[in-house]
Every structure is written in C-alpha cells, then in structure tokens.
Biopython code that builds the backbone (N, CA, C, O; Angstrom):
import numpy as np
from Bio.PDB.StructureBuilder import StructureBuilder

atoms = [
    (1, "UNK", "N", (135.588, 108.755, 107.311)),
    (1, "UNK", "CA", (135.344, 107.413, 106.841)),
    (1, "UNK", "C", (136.461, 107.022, 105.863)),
    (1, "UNK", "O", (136.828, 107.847, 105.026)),
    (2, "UNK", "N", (137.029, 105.780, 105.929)),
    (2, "UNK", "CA", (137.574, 105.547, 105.177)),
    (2, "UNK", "C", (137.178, 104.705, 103.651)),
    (2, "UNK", "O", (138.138, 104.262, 103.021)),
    (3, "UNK", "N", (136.452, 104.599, 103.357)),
    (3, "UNK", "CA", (135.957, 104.734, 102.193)),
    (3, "UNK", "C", (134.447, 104.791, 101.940)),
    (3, "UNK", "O", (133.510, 104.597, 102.715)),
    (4, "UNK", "N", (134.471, 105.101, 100.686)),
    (4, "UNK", "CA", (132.985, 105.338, 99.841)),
    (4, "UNK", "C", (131.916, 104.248, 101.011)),
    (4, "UNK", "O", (131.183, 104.661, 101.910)),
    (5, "UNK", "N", (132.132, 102.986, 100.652)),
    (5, "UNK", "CA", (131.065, 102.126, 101.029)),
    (5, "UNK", "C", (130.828, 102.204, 102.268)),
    (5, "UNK", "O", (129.723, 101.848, 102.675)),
    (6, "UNK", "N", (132.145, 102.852, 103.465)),
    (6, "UNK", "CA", (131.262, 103.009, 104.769)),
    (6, "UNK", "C", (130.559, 104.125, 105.351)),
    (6, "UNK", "O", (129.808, 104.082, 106.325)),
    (7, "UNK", "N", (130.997, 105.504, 104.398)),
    (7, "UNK", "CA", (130.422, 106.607, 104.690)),
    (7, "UNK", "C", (129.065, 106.154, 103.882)),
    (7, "UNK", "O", (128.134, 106.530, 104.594)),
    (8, "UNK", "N", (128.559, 105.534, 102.745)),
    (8, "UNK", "CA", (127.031, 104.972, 102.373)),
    (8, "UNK", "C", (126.317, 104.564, 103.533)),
    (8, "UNK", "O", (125.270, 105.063, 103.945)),
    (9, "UNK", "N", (127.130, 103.362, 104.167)),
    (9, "UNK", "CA", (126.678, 102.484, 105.340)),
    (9, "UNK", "C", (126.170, 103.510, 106.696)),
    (9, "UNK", "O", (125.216, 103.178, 107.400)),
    (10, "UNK", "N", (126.930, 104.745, 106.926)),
    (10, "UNK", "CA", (127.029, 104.957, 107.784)),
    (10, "UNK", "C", (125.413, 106.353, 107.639)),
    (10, "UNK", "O", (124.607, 106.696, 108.505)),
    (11, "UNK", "N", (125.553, 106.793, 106.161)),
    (11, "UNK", "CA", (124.564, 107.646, 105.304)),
    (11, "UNK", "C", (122.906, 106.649, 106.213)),
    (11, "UNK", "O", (122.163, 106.953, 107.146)),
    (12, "UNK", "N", (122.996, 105.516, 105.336)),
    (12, "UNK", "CA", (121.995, 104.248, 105.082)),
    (12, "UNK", "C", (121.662, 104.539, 107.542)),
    (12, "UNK", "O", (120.750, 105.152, 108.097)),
    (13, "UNK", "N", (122.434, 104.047, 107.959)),
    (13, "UNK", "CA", (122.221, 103.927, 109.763)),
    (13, "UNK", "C", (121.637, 105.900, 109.927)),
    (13, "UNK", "O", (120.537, 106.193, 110.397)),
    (14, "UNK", "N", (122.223, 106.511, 109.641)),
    (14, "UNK", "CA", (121.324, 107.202, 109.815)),
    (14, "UNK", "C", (119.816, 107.736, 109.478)),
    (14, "UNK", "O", (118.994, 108.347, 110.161)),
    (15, "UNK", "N", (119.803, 107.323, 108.345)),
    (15, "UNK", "CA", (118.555, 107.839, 107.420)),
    (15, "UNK", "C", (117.852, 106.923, 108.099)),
    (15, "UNK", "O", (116.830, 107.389, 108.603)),
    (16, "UNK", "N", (118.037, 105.805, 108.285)),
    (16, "UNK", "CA", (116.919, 104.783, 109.041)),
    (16, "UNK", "C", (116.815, 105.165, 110.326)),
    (16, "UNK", "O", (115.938, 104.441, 110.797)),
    (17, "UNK", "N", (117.212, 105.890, 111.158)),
    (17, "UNK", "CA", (117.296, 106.060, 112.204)),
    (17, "UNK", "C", (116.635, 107.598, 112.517)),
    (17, "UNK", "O", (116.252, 108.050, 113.596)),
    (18, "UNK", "N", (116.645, 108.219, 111.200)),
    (18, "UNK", "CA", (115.632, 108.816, 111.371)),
    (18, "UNK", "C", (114.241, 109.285, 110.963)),
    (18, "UNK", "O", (113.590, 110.320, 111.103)),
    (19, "UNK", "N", (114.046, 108.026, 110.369)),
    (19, "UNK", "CA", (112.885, 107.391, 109.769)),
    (19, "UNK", "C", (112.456, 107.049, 110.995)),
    (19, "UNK", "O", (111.598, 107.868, 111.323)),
    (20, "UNK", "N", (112.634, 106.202, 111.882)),
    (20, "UNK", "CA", (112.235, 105.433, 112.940)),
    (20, "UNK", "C", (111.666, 106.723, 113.792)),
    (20, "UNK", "O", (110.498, 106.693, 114.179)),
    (21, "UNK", "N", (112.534, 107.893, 114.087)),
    (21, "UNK", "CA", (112.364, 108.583, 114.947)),
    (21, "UNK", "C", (110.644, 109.224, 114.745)),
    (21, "UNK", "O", (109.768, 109.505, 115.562)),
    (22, "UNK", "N", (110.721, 109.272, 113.164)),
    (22, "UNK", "CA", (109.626, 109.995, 113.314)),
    (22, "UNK", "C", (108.520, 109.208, 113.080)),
    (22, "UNK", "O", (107.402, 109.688, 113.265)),
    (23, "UNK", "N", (108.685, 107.845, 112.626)),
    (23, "UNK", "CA", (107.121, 107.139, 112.753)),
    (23, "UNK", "C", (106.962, 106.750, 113.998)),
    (23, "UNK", "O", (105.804, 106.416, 114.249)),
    (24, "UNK", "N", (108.121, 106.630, 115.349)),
    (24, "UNK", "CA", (108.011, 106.949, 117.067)),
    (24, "UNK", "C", (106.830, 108.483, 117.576)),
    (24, "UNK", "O", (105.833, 108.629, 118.283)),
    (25, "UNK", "N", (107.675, 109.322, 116.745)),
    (25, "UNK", "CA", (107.079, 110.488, 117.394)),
    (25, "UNK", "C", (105.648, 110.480, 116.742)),
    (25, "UNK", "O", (104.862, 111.342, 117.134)),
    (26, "UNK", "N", (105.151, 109.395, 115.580)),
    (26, "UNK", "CA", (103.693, 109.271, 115.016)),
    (26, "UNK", "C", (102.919, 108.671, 115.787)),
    (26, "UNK", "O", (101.712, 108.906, 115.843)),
    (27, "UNK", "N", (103.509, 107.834, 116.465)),
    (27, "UNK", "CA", (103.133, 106.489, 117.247)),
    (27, "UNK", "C", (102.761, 105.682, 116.503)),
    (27, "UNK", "O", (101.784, 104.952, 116.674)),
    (28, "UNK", "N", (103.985, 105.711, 114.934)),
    (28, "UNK", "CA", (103.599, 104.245, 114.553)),
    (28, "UNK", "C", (104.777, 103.333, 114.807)),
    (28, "UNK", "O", (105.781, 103.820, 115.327)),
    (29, "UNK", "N", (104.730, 101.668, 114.390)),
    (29, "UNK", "CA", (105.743, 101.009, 114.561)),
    (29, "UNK", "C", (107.223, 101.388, 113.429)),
    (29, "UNK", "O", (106.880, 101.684, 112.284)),
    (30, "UNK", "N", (108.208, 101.387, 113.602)),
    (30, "UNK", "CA", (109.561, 101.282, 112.777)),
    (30, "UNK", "C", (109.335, 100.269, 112.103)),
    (30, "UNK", "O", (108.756, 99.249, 112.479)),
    (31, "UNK", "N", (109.932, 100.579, 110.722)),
    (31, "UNK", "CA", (109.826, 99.427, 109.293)),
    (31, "UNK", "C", (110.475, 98.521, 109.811)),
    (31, "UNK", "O", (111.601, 98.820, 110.207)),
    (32, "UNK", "N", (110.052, 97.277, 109.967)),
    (32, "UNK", "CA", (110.587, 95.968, 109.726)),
    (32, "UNK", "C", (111.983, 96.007, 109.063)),
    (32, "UNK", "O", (111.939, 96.907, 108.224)),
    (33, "UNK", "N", (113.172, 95.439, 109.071)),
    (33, "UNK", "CA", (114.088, 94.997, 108.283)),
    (33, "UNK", "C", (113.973, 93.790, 107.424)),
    (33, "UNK", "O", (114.848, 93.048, 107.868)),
    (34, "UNK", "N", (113.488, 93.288, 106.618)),
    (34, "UNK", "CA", (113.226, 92.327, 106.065)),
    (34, "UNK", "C", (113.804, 92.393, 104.511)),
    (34, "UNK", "O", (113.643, 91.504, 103.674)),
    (35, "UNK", "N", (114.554, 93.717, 104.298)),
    (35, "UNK", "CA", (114.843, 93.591, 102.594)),
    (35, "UNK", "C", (115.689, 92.448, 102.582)),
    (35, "UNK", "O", (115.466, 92.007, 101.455)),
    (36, "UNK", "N", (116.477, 91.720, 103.084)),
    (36, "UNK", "CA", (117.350, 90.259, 102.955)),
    (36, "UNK", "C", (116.199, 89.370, 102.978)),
    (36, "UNK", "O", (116.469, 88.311, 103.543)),
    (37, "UNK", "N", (115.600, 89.411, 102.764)),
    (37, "UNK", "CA", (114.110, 88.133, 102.800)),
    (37, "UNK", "C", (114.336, 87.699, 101.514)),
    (37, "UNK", "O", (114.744, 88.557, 100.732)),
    (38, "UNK", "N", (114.181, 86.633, 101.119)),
    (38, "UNK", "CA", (114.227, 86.022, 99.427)),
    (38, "UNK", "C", (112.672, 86.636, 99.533)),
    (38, "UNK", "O", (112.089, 86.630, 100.616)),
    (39, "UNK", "N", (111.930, 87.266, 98.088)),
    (39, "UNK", "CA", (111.115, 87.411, 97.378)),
    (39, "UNK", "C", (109.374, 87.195, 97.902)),
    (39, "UNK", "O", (108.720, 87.898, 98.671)),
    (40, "UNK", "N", (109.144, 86.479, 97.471)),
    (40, "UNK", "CA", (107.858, 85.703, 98.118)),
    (40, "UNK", "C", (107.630, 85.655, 99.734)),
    (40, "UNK", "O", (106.601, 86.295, 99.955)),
    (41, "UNK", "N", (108.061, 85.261, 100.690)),
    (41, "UNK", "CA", (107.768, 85.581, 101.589)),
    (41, "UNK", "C", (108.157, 86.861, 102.498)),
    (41, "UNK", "O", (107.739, 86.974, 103.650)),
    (42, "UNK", "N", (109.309, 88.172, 101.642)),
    (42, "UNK", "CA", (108.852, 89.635, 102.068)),
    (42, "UNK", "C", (108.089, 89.996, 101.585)),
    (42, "UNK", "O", (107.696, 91.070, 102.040)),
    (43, "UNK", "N", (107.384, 89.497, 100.478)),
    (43, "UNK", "CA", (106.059, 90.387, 99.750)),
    (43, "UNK", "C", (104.937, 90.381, 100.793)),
    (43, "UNK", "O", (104.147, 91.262, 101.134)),
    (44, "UNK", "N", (105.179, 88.626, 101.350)),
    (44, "UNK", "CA", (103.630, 87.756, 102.003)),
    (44, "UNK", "C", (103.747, 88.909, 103.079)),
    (44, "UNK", "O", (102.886, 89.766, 103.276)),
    (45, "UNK", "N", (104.950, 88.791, 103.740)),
    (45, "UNK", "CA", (105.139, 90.019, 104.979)),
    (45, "UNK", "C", (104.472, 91.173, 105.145)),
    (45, "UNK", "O", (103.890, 91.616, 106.135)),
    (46, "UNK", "N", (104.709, 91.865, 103.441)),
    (46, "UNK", "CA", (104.453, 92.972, 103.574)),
    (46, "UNK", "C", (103.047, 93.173, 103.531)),
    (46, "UNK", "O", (102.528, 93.942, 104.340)),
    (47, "UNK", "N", (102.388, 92.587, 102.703)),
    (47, "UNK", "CA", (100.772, 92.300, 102.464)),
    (47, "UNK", "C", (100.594, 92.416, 103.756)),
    (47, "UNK", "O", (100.615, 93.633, 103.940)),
    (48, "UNK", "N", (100.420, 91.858, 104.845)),
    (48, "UNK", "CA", (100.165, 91.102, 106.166)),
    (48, "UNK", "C", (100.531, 92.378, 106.495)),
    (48, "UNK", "O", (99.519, 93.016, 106.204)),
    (49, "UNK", "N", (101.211, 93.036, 106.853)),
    (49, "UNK", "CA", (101.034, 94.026, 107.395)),
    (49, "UNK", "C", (100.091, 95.489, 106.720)),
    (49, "UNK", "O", (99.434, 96.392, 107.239)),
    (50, "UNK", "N", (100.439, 95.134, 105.400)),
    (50, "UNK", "CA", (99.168, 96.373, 104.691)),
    (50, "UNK", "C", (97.735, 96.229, 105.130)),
    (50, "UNK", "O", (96.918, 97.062, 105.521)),
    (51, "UNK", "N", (97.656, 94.660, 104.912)),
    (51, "UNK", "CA", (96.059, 94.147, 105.531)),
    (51, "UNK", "C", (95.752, 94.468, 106.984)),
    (51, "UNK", "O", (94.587, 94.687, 107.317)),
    (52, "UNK", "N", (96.759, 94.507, 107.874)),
    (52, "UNK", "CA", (96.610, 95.018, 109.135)),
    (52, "UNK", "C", (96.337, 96.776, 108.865)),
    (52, "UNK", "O", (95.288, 97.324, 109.203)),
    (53, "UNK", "N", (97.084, 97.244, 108.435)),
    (53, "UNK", "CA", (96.615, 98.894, 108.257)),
    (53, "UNK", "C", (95.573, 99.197, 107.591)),
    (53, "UNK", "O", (94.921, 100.169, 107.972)),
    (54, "UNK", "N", (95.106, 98.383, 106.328)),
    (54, "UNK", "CA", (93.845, 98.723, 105.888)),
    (54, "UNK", "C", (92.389, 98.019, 106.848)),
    (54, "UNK", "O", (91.220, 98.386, 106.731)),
    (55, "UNK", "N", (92.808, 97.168, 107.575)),
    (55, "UNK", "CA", (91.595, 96.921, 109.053)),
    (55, "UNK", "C", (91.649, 98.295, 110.026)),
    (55, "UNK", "O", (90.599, 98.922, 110.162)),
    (56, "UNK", "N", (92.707, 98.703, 110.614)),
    (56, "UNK", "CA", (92.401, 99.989, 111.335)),
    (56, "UNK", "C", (91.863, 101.223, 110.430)),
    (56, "UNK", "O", (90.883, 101.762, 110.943)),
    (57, "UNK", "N", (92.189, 101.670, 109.466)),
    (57, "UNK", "CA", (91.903, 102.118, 108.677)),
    (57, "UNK", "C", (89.869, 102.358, 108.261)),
    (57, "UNK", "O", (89.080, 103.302, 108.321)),
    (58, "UNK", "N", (89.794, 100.895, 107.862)),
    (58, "UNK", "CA", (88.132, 100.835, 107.773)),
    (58, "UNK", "C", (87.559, 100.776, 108.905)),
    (58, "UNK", "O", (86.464, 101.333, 108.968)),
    (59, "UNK", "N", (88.016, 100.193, 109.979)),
    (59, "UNK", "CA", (87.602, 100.821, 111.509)),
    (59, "UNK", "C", (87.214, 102.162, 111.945)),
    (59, "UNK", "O", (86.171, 102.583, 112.444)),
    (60, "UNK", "N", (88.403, 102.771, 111.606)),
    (60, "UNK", "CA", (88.216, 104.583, 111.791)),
    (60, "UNK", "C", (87.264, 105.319, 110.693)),
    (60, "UNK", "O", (86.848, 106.472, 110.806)),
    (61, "UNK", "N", (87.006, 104.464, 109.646)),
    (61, "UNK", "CA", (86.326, 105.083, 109.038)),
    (61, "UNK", "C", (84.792, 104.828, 108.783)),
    (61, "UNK", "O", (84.004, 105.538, 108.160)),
    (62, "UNK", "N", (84.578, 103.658, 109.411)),
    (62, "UNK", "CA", (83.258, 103.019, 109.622)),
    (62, "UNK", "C", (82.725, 103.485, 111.011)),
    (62, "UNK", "O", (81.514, 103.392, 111.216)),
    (63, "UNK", "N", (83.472, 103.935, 111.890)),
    (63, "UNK", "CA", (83.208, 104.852, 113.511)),
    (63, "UNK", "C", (82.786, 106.168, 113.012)),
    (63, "UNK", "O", (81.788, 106.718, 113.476)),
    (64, "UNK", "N", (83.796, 106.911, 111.707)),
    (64, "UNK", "CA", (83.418, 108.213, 111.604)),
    (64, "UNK", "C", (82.127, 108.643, 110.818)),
    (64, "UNK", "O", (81.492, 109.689, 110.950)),
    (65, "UNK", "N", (81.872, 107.510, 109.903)),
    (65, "UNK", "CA", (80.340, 107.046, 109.125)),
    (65, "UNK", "C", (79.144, 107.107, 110.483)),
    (65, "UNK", "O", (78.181, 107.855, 110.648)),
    (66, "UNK", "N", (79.586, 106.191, 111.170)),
    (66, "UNK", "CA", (78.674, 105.679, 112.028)),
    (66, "UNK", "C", (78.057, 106.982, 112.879)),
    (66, "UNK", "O", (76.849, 107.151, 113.041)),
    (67, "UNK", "N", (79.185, 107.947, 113.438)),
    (67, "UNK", "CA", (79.187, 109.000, 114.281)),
    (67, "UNK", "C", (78.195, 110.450, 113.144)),
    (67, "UNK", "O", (78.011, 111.514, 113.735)),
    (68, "UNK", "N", (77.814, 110.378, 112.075)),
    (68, "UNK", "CA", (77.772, 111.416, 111.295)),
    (68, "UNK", "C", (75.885, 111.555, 111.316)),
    (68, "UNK", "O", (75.086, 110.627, 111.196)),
    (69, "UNK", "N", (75.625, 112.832, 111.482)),
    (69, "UNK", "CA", (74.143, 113.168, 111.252)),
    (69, "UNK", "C", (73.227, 112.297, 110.204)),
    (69, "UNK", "O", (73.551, 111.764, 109.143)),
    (70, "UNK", "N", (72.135, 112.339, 110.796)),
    (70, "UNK", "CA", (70.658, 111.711, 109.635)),
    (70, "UNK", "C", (71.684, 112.540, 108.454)),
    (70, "UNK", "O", (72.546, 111.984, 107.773)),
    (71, "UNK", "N", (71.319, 114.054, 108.426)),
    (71, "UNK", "CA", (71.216, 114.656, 107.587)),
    (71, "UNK", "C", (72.703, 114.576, 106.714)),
    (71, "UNK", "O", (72.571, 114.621, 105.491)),
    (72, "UNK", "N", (73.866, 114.480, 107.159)),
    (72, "UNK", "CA", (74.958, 114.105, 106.283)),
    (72, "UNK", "C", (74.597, 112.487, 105.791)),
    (72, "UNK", "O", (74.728, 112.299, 104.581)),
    (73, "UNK", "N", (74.345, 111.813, 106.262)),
    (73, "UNK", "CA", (73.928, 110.140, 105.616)),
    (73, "UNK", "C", (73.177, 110.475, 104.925)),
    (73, "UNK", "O", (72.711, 109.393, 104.567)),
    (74, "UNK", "N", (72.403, 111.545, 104.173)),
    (74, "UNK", "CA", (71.574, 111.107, 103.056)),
    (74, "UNK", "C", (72.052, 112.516, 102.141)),
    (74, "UNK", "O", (71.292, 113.163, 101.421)),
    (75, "UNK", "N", (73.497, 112.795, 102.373)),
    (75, "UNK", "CA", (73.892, 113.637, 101.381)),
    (75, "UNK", "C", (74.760, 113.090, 100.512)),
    (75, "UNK", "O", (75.065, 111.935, 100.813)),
    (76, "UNK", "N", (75.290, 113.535, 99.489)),
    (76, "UNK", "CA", (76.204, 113.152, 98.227)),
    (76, "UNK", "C", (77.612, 112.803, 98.900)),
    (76, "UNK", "O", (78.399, 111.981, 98.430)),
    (77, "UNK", "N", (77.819, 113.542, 100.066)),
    (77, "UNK", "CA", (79.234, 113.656, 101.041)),
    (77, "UNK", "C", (79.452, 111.917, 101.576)),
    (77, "UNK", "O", (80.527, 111.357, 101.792)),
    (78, "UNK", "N", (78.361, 111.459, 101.667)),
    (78, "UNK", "CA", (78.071, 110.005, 102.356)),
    (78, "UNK", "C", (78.359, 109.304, 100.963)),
    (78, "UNK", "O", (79.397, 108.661, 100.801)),
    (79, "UNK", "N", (77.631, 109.413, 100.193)),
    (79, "UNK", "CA", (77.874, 108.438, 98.972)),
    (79, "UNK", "C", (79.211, 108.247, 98.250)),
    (79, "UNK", "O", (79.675, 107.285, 97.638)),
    (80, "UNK", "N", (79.640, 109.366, 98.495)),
    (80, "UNK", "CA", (81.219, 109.465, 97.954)),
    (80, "UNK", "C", (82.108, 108.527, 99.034)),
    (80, "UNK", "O", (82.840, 107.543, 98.927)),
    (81, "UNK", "N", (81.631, 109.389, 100.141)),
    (81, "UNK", "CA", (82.509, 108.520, 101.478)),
    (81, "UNK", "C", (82.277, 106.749, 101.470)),
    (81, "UNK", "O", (83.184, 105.919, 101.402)),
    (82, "UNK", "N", (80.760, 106.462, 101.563)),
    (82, "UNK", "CA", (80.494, 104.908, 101.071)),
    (82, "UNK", "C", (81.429, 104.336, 99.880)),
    (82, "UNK", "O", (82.187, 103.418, 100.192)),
    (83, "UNK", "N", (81.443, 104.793, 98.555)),
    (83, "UNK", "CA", (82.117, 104.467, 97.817)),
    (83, "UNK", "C", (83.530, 103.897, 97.907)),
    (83, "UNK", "O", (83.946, 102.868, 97.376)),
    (84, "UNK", "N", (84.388, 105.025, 98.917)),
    (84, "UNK", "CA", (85.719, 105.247, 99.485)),
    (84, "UNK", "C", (86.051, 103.956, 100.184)),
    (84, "UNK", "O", (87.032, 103.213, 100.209)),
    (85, "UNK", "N", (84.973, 103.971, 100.688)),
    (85, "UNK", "CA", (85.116, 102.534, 101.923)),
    (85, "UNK", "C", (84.890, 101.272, 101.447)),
    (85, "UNK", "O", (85.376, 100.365, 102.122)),
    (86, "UNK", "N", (84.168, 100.918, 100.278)),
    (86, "UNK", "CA", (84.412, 99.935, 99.672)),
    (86, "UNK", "C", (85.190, 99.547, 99.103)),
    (86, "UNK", "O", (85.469, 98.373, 99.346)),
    (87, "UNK", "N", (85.855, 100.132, 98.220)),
    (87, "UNK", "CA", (86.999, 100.579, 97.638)),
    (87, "UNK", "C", (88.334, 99.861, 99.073)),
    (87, "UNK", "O", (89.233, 99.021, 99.133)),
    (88, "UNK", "N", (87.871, 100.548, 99.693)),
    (88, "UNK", "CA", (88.810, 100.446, 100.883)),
    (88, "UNK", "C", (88.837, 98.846, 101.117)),
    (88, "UNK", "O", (89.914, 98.260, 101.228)),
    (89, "UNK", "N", (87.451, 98.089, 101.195)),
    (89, "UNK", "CA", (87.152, 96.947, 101.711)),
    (89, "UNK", "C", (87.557, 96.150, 100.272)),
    (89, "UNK", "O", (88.123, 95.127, 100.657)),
    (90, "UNK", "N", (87.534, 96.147, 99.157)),
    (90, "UNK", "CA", (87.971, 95.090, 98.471)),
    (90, "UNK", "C", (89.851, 95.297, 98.717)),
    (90, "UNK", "O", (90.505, 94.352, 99.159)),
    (91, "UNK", "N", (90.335, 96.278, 98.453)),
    (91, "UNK", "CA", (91.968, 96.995, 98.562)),
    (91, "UNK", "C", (91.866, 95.331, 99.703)),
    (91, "UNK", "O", (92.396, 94.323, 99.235)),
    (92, "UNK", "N", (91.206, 95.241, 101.046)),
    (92, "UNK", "CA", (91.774, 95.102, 102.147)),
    (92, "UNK", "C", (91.457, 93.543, 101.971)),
    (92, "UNK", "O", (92.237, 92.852, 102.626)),
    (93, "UNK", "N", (90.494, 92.812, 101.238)),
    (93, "UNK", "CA", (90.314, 91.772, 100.767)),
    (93, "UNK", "C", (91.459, 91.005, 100.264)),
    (93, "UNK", "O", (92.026, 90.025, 100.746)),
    (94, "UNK", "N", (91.729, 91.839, 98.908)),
    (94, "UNK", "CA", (92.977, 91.513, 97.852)),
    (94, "UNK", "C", (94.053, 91.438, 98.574)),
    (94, "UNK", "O", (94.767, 90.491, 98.243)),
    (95, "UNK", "N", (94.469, 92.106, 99.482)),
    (95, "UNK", "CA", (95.631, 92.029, 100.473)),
    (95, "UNK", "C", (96.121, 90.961, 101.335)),
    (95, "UNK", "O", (97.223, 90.508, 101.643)),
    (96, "UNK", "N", (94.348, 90.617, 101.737)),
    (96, "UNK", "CA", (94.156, 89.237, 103.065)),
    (96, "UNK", "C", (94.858, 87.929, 101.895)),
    (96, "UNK", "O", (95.793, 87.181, 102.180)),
    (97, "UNK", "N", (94.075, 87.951, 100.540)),
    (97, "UNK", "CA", (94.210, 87.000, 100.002)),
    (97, "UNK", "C", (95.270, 86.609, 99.169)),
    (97, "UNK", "O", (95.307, 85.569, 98.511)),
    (98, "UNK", "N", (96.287, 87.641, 99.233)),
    (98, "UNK", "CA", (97.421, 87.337, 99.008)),
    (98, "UNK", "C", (98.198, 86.004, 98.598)),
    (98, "UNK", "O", (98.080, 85.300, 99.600)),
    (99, "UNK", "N", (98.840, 85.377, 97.768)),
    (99, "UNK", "CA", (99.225, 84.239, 97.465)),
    (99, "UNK", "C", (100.520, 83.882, 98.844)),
    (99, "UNK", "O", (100.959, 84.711, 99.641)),
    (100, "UNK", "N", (100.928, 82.218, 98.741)),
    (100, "UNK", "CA", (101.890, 82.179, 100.205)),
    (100, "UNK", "C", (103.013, 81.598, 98.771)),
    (100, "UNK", "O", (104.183, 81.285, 98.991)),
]
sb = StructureBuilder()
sb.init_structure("model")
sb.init_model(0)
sb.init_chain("A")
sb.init_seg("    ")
for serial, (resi, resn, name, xyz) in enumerate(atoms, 1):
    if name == "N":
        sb.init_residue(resn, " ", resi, " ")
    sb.init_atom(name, np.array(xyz, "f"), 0.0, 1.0, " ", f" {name:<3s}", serial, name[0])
structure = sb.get_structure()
C-alpha cells in the first residue's frame, strides 16, 4: 500500500467483510452501511431495526413460555422468565416509539 490511509481503508474492507461472513454463516442479515447518514435519521434506522429484533426475540420467547410444563409455569423459573419478558416488552415499546 502506498500509504497509511489506504492500507486503513483496505484494514476497514476487510474487517467488514468479515463481519458479514459470519453474521451469513449465523443466518443473520450484514450491517447496513448507514454511518454517512446525518444523525437523527441513522438513529430512527437503527431503532427500527432493534424493534424488529426485539419482536422476534419476544416471539421465541413467548413460544418457549407457551411450550413449558403445568409444573415449570408455577415455578420461580417462570416468574423470573415472566419478568425477563416484560422487561423485554417495554425495551421493545421504547424502541417502536422512538422520536422521527
């Protein structure tokens, strides 16, 4: 490379590239590029997509509630877990309601 700033550049294309690889091999989506966004609407972005992960999120965890014995639903293991999920559900509230 001929200088500092393109061996960074070239540092920066890889590291993202293998970031990507492995939220592929997660089967999740690759980060958005959006850091050139003015302020306020990469935040709105990013919300919008947190609020999307905290909906799958209380999904999987309201299936794994749902799926669980009489006898675990009326143990301390449930109440903690209930707790978790509310917790979860305001997090996912505050997110939706985000300012524009």
């Amino acid at each position: 490379m001929a200088t500092n700033a393109q061996r960074q550049a070239a540092y920066r294309r890889r590291r993202r590239a293998q970031i990507d690889e492995a939220l592929t091999l997660r089967g999740l989506p690759s980060l958005p590029a959006i850091s050139t966004v003015p302020g306020w609407p990469r935040w709105k972005e990013a919300m919008g997509r947190i609020s999307a992960q905290f909906q799958v999120i209380e999904r999987e965890m309201s299936d794994y509630y749902d799926a669980r014995s009489e006898r675990w639903l009326e143990s301390e293991r449930a109440d903690t877990f209930n707790e978790s999920l509310e917790i979860l559900r305001i997090l996912a509230e505050s997110a939706e309601s985000w300012p524009d």
